[in-house]
C-alpha positions in Angstrom: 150.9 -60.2 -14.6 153.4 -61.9 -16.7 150.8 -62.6 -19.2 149.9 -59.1 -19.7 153.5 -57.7 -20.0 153.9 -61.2 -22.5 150.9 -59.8 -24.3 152.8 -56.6 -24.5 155.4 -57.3 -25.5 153.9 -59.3 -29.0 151.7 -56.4 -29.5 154.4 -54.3 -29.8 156.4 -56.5 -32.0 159.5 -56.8 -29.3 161.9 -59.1 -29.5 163.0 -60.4 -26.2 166.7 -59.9 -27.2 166.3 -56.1 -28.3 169.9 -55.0 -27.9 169.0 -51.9 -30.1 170.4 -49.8 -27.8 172.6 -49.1 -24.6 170.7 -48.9 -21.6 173.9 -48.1 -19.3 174.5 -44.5 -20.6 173.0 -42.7 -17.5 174.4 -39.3 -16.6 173.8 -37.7 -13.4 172.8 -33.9 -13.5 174.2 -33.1 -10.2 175.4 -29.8 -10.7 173.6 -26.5 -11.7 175.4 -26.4 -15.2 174.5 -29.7 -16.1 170.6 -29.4 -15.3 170.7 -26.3 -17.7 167.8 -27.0 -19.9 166.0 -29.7 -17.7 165.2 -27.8 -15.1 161.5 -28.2 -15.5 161.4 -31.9 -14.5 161.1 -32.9 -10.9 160.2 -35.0 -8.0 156.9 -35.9 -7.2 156.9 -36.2 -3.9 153.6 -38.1 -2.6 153.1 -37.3 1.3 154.3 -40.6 2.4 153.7 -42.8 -0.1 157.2 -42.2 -2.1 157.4 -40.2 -5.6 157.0 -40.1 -9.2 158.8 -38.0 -11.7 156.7 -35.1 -13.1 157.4 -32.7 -16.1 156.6 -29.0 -16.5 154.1 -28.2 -19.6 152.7 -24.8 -18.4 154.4 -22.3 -15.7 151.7 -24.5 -13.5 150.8 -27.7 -14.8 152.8 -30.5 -13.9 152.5 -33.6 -16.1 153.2 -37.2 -14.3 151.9 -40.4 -14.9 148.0 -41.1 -13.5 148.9 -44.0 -11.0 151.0 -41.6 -9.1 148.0 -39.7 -8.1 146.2 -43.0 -6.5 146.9 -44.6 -3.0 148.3 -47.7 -3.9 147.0 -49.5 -1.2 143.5 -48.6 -1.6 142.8 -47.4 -5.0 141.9 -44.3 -4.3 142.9 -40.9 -5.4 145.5 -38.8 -3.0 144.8 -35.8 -1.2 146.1 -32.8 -3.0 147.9 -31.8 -0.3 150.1 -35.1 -0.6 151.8 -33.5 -3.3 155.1 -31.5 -4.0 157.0 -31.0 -6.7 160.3 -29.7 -6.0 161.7 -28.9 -10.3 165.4 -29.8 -10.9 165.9 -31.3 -7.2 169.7 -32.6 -6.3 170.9 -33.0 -3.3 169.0 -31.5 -1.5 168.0 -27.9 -3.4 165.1 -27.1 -5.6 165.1 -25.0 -8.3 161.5 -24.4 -7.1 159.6 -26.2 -4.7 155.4 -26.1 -4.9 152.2 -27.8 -3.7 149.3 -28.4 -5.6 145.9 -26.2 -5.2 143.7 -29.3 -8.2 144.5 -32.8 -10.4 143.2 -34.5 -12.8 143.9 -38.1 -14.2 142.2 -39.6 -17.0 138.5 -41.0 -16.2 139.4 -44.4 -18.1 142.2 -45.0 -15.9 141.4 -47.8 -13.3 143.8 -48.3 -10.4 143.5 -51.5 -9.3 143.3 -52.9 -12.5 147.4 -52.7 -12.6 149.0 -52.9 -16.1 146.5 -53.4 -18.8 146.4 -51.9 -22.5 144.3 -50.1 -21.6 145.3 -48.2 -18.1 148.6 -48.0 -20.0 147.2 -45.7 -23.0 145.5 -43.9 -19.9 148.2 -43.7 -17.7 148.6 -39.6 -17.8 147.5 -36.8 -15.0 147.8 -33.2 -14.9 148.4 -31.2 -11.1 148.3 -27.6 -11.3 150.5 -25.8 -8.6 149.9 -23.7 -5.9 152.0 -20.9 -8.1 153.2 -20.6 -11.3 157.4 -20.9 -11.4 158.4 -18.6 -13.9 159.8 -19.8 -17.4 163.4 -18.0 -16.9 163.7 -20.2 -13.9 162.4 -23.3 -15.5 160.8 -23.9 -18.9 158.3 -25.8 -20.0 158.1 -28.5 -21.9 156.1 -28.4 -25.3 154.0 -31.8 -26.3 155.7 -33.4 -29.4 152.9 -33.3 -31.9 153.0 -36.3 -33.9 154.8 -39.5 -35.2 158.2 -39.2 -34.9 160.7 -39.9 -37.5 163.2 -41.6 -35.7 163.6 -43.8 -33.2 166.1 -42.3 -30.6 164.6 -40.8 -27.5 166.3 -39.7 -24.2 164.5 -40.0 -20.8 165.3 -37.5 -17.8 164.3 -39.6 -14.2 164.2 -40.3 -10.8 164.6 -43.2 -9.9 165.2 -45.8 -6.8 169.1 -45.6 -5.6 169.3 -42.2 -7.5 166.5 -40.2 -6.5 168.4 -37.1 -5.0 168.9 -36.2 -8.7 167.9 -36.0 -12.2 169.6 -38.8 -14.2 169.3 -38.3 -18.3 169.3 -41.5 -20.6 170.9 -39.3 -23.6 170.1 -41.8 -26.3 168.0 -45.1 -25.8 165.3 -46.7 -28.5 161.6 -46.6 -29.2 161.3 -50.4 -29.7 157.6 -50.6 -31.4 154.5 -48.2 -31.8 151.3 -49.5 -31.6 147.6 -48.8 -30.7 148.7 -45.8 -28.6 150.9 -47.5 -27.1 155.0 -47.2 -27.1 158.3 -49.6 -26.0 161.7 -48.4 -25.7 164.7 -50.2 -23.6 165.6 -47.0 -22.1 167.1 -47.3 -18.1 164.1 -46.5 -15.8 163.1 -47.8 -12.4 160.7 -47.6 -9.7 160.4 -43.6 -8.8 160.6 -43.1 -12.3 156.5 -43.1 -13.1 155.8 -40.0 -15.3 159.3 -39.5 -16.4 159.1 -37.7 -19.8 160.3 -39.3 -23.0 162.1 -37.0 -24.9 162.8 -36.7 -28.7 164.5 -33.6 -29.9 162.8 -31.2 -32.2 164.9 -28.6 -33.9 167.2 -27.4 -30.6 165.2 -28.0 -28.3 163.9 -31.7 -26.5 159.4 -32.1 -27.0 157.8 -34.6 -24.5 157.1 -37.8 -26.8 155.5 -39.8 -24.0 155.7 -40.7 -20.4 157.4 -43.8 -18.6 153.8 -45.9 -17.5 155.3 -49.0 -16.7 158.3 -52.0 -17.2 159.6 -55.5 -16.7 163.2 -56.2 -15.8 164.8 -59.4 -16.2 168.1 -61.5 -18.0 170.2 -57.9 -18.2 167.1 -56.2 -20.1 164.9 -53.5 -19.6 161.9 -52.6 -21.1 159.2 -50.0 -20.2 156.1 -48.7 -22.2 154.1 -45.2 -22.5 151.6 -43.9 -24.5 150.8 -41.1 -26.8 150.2 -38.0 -24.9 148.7 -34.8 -27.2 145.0 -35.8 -27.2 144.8 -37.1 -23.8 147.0 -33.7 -22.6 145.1 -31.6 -24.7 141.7 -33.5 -23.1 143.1 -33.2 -19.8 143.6 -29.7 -19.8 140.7 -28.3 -20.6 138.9 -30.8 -17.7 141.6 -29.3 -15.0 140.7 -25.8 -16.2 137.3 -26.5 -14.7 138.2 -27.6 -11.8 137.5 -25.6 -8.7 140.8 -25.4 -6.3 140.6 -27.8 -3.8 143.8 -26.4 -1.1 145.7 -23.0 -0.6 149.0 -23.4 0.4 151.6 -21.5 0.9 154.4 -20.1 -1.4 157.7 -22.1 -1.2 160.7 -19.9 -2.0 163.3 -20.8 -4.6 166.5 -22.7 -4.2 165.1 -23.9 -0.9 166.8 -26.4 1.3 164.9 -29.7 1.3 165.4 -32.4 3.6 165.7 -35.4 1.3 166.6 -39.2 1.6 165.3 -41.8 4.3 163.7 -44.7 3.6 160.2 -44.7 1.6 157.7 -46.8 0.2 158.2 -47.7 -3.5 155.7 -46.1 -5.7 156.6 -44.9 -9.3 156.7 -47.4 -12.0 155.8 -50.9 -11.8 158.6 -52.7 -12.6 158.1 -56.7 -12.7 161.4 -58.8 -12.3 161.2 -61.9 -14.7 
């Protein structure tokens, strides 16, 4: 495993003092005021398995990472009633809480195959919800469409130790760019799989990539994503297919959730050097 995120890291043209950035700048969105704009990203929860971080991109598509959607114990893929998104969760409310009726995750993505080039690139599912939530309550999240300028991004999470709410990464760095693949040194954790990448596009933030995978180790973090709008755009028409594999029922907004408790790590894999 070290070999591969070594590998990675050359690829990618890191250098393994990249102090390019700040990785401590992490803001907690605990109140309603200050998740005004993000409310669209949410937990994952994952039956009992643990959660990921998922972004709205249609009124009811949720877009996560593709791991998050495989037992990772056996390989294969969850139940779709294992899932439940609860968009803008903290402390305990939801701005809206819904299952999942369908998923999809990319058919070159190989679970127990771990981190690879390859399953990185791939790393991207879609789960359409049981019900739409409406875009006044929380609105989607457009696919940034190309190669990107700059190389500031922001990253809204979950994450372990700070998974009862959102915590947004204002500013952090896209370290390298290659093959499909993208670095940055922005502050993500286990739990926060499928967290959106964010670069800003006139006034409001486009989805640049998601948060696949990391390493940790001598003060330094670095994760890695992929570019999203052929895969998404893939992806989508695939899941449009799909017959509806559960019926569940609606869950109202601003419910009260019960939250916390211990639960297994899933989300990103995160390797301490």
């Amino acid at each position: 495993m070290k070999k591969i995120i070594a590998a990675l890291t050359v690829a990618l043209s890191i250098a393994a003092s990249a102090g390019s950035a700040d990785n401590s700048g992490l803001i907690r969105l605990s109140d309603r005021d200050d998740l005004f704009g993000w409310e669209a990203v949410g937990r994952l929860d994952i039956g009992k398995e643990g959660y990921c971080t998922g972004v709205l991109i249609t009124p009811d598509i949720v877009l996560t990472a593709a791991h998050c959607v495989y037992d990772p114990h056996t390989g294969k893929k969850q139940t779709v009633s294992a899932f439940k998104f609860s968009a803008g969760l903290r402390d305990g409310k939801a701005i809206e809480e819904r299952g999942a009726i369908k998923f999809i995750a990319h058919e070159n993505y190989a679970p127990r195959m771990g981190v690879t080039f390859n399953n990185i690139r791939n790393d991207v599912a879609l789960i359409q919800l049981d019900e739409p939530i409406s875009s006044f309550t929380a609105a989607p999240f457009l696919i940034h469409a190309g190669v990107t300028k700059g190389s500031r991004v922001s990253v809204v999470s979950y994450g372990q130790g700070r998974d009862q709410a959102l915590s947004w990464q204002r500013d952090c760095g896209m370290l390298g760019r290659r093959n499909g693949l993208m670095a940055f040194d922005c502050n993500v954790t286990h739990g926060s799989s499928g967290a959106p990448v964010f670069v800003k596009e006139g006034n409001r933030a486009r989805i640049l990539s998601l948060v696949s995978s990391g390493t940790r180790g001598n003060g330094q973090v670095l994760s890695w994503g992929m570019e999203l709008p052929a895969t998404v755009a893939t992806l989508k028409a695939k899941l449009r297919t799909l017959p509806a594999e559960a019926e569940t029922k609606h869950r109202s907004t601003m419910r009260r959730l019960t939250v916390g408790g211990k639960r297994n790590e899933t989300g990103a894999k995160f390797i301490s050097n």
